[in-house]
Rosetta silent file (secondary structure, phi, psi, omega in degrees, C-alpha in Angstrom):
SEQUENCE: XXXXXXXXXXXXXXXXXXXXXXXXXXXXXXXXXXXXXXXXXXXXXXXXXXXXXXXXXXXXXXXXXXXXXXXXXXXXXXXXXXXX
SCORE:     score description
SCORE:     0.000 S_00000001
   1 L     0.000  124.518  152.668  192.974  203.448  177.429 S_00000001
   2 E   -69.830  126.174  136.243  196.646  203.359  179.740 S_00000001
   3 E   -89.617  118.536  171.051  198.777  200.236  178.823 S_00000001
   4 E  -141.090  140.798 -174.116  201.494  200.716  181.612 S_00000001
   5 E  -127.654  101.913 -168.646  204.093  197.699  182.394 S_00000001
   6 L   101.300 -176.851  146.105  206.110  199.260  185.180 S_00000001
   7 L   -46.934  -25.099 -178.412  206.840  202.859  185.509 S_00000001
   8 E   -88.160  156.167  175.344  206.235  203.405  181.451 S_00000001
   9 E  -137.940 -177.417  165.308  202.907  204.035  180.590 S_00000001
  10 E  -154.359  130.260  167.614  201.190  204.769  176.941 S_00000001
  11 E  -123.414  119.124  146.063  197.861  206.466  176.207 S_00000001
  12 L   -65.611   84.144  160.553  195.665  205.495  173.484 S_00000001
  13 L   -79.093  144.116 -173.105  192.819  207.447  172.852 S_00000001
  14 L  -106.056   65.238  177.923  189.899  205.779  171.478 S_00000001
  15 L  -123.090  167.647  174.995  187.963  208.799  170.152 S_00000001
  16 L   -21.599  -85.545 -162.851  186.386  210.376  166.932 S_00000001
  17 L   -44.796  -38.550  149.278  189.626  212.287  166.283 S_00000001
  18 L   -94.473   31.328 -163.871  191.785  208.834  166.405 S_00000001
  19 E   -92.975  142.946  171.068  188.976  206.541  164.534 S_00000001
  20 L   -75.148  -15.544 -168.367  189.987  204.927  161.021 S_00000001
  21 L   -96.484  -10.329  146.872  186.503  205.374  160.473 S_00000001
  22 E   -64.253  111.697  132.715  186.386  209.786  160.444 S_00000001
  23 L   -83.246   77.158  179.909  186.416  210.877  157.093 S_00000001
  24 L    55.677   45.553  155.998  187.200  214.518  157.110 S_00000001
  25 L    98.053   41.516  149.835  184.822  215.021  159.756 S_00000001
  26 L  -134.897  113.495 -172.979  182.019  212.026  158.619 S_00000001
  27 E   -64.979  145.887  176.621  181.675  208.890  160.315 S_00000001
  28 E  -133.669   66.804  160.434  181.520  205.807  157.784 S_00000001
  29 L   -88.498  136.585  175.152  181.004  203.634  161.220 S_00000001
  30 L  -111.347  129.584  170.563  177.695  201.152  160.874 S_00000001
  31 L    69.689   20.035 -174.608  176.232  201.615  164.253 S_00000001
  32 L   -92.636 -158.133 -174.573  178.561  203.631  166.078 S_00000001
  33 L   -69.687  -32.165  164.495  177.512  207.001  167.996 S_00000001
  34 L   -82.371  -22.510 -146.095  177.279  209.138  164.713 S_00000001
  35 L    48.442 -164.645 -169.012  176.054  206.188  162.520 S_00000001
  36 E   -79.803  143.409 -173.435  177.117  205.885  158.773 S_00000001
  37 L    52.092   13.569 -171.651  176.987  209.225  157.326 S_00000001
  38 L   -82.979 -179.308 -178.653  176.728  211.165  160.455 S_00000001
  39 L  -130.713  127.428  173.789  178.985  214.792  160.662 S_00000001
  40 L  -104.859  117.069 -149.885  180.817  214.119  163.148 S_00000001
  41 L   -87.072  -22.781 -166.502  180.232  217.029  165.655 S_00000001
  42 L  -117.971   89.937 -111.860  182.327  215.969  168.765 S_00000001
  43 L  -140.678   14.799  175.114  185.696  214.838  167.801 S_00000001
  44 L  -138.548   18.672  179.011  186.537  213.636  171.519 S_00000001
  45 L   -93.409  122.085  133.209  183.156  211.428  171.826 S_00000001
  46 L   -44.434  118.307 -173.455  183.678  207.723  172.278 S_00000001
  47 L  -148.958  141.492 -165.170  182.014  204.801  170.991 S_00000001
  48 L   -54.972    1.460  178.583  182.260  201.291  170.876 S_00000001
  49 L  -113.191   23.475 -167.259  183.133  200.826  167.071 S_00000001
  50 L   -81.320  125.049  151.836  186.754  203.098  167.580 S_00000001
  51 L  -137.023  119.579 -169.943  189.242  201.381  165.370 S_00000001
  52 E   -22.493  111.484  169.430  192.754  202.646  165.262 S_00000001
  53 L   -72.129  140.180  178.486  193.461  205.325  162.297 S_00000001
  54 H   -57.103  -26.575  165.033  196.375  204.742  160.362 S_00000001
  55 H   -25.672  -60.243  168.759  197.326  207.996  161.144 S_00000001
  56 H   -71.772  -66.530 -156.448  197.716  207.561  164.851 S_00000001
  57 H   -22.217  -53.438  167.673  198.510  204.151  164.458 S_00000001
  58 H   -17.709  -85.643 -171.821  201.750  206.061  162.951 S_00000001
  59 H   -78.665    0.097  157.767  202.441  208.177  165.311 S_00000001
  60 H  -103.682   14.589 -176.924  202.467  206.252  167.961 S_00000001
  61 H   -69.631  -40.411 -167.775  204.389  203.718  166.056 S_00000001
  62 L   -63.187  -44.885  168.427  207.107  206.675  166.157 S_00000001
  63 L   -70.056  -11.836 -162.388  207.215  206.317  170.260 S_00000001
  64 L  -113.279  144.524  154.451  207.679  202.401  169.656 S_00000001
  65 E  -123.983  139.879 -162.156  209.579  199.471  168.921 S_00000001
  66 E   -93.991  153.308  162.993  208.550  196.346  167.265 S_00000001
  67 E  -163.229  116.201 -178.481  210.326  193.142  168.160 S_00000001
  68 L    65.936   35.558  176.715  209.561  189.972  167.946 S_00000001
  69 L    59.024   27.272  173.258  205.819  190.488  167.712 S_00000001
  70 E  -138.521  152.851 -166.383  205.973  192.838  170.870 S_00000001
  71 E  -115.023  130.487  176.601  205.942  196.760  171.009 S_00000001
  72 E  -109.444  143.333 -178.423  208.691  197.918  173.554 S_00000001
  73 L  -141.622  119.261 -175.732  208.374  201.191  175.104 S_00000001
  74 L    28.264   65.101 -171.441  211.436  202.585  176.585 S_00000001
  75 L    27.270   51.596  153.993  212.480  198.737  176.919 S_00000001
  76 L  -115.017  166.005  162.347  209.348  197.921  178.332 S_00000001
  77 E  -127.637  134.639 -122.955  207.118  195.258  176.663 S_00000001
  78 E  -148.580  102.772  172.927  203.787  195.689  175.691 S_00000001
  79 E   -51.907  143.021  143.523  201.910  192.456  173.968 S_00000001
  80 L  -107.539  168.887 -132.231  199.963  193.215  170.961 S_00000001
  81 L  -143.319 -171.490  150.989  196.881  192.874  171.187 S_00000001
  82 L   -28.938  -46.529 -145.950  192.991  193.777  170.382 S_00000001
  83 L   -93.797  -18.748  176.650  193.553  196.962  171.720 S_00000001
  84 L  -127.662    0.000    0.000  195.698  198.542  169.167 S_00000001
């Protein structure tokens, strides 16, 4: 997913490798693409049950600023939302 307001853009991938739900390479997902207990083999496959690891969540907290309930990116502003 691209958020872009402007010229700034941000990319959020929504993959394995940025899911809260990989555990050291096992999905604990109910119903995602691995299921619950799957080994997760493909660590750039997508699936509709991707929810933000804190991990990334971090680092892309590190590119960001909060204000006011809005994430500014290089003084753009970026609602939040759903999506992150």
């Amino acid at each position: 997913m691209v958020i872009t307001k402007g010229k700034a853009r941000i990319l959020i991938t929504q993959n394995c490798r940025s899911c809260e739900w990989n555990f050291d390479g096992m999905c604990a997902a109910h119903g995602g693409f691995y299921n619950y207990g799957g080994q997760i083999l493909n660590r750039k496959k997508e699936c509709n049950c991707w929810q933000i690891s804190f991990k990334y969540f971090v680092s892309l907290s590190k590119r960001l600023e909060v204000k006011n309930n809005r994430l500014l990116l290089k003084k753009v502003e970026i609602k939040l939302g759903r999506t992150l």
